[in-house]
N, C-alpha and C positions, 0 to 999 in steps of 0.2 A: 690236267687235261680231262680227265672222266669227272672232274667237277663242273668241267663246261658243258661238259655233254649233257649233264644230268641236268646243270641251270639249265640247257637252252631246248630241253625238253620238256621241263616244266613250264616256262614260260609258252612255248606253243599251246602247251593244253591249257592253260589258265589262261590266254589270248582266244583259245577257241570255245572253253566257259563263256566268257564273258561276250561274244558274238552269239553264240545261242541262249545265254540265256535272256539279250537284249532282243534275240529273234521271236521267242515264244512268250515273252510279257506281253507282245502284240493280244491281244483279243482275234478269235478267229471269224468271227464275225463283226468282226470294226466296222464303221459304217454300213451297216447293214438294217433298214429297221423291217423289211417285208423281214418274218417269222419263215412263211414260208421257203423264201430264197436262202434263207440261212440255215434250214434244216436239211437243203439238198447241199449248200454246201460243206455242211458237216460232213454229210451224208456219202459223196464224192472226194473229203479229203481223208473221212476214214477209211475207206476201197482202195484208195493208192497208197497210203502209208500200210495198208497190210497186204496189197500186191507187193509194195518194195519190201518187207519184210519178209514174205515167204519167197523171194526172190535166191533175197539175200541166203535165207536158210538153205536151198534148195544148191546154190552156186558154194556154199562153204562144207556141204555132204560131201561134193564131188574134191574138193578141196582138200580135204580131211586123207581121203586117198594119196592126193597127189603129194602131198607134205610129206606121208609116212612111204609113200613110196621111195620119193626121192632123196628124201633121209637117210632112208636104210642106204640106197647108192653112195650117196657123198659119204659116210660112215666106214662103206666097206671098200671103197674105191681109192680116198685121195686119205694118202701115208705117206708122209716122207719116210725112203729106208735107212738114211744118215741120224736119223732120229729112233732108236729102237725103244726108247722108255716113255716116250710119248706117241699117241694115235691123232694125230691132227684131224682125222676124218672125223672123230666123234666129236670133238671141240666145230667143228664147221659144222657141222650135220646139227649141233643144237643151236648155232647162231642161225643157220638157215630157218628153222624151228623156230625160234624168237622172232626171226624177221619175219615170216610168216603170220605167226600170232600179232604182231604188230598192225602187220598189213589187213587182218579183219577187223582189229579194232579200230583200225582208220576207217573202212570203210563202212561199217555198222554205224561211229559217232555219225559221218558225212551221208549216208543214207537218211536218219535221223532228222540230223536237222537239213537235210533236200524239202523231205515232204513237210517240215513243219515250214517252212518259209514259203514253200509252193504255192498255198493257200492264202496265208497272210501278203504274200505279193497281189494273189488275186483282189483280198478286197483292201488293200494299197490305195488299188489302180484306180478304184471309186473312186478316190480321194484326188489325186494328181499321179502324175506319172516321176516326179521327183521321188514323191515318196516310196511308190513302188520301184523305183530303182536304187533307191537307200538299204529296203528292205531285203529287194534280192543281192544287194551287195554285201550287204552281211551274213546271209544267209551263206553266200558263196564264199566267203572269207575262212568259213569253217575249212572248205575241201583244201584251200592250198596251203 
């Protein structure tokens, strides 16, 4: 059973490898040949990839609190008394922890590649709107 778990967890992240890295092979200026329109959209996809990055940083400070706080509760709280040679709260209290640490690593990979497809949909869209919605569909294939 923890063999499954493990395949069917690799397999998401080696499904979400290969979506982003089929996302960012894109060129960020793909059809693009004005110099100048492609320098402001550089210029515009690096200001949002590092608004969502300091975002991010800013939402996992307050985070950081909220983990250790509510650690410490579930630790010191949930015991079974029919149970005296085990503290189930501390076994909870680290898988909450783990899930926790999972949950920003999800959302740091899905931040990631948001802004790198942001961009590459926009100049998709040059092209046809098939393709920009190819584009944004793998993009978005990361987060689920």
């Amino acid at each position: 059973m923890v063999l499954l778990l493990f395949a069917s967890a690799f397999l998401g992240l080696g499904i979400a490898l290969v979506y982003y890295l089929k996302v960012s092979s894109i060129p960020l200026t793909q059809g693009i040949e004005n110099t100048e329109e492609a320098e402001k959209l550089t210029k515009i996809h690096g200001a949002i990839a590092r608004g969502a990055m300091a975002f991010l940083k800013a939402e996992y400070e307050y985070m950081v609190y909220f983990m250790a706080g509510f650690g410490i509760l579930i630790a010191l709280l949930i015991d079974d008394p029919h149970t005296p040679d085990v503290n189930e709260g501390l076994y909870t209290a680290i898988s909450f922890l783990l899930g926790c640490v999972i949950s920003i690593l999800s959302g740091f990979i899905g931040m990631r590649i948001a802004t790198i497809g942001n961009a590459r949909t926009t100049t998709a869209a040059k092209n046809s709107i098939a393709e920009a919605f190819s584009v944004a569909l793998n993009s978005g294939a990361v987060m689920d």
